[in-house]
C-alpha positions in Angstrom: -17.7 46.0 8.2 -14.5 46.4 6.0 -14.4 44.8 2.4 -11.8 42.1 4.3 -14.3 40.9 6.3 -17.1 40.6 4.1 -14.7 39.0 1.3 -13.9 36.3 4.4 -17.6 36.0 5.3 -18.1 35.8 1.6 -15.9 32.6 1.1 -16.8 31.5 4.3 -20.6 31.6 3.3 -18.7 29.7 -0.4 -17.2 26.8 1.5 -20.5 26.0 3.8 -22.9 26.1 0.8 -20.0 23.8 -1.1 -20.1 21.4 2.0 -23.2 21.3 2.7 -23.9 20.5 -1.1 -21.6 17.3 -0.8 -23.6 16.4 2.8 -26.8 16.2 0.3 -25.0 14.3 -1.8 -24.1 11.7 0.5 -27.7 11.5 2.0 -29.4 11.1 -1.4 -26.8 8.3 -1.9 -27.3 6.7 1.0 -31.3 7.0 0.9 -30.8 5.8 -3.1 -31.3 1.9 -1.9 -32.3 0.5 -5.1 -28.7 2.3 -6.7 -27.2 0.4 -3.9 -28.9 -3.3 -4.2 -27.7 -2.7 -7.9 -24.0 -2.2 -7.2 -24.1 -4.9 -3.9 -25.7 -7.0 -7.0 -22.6 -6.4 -9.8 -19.9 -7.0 -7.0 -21.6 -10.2 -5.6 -22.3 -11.5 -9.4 -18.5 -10.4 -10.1 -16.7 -12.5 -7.1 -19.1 -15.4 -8.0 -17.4 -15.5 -11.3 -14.3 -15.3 -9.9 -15.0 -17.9 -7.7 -16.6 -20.3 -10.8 -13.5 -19.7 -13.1 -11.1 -20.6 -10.6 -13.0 -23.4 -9.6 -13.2 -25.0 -13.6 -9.2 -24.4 -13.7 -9.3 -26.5 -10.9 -11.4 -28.9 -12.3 -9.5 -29.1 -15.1 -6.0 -29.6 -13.3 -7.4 -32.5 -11.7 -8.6 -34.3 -14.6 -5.6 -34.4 -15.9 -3.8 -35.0 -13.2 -6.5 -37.9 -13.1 -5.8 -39.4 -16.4 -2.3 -39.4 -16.1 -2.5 -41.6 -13.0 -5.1 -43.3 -15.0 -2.7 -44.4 -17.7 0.2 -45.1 -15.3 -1.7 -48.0 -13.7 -2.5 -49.4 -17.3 1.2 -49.2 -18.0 1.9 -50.8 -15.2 -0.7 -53.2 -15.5 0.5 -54.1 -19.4 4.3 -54.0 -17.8 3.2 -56.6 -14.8 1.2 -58.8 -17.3 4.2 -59.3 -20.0 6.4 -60.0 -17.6 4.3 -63.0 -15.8 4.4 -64.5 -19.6 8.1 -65.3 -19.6 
């Protein structure tokens, strides 16, 4: 065997040990289920509050949109009785 070939089989024997260290990773990830309920958790919690604040802007938009339809008929109504009056 020359020093070539045992430098490949030496960086050969680098890159397996590096890949299979990112396979063990990946399993203990996957086999971490509480870690995983957790972060399902924080993204669930996350669009709900999303979901809340648009929802009170919404709210919010319509209660004034409410009010100002609100006074329009009062106006009118004041306008319609001042004019039966004359």
């Amino acid at each position: 065997m020359t020093r070539e070939d045992q430098a490949g089989l030496e960086q050969e024997i680098e890159r397996t040990r590096e890949q299979l260290g990112q396979t063990v990773e990946a399993l203990a990830a996957k086999a971490d289920v509480k870690a995983q309920a957790r972060a399902k958790a924080a993204q669930v919690t996350g669009r709900l509050r999303r979901v809340a604040g648009q929802a009170a802007d919404t709210g919010r938009e319509r209660r004034v949109q409410l009010v100002m339809a609100a006074g329009a008929v009062v106006l009118a109504w004041l306008l319609i009785a001042r004019w039966r009056q004359r």
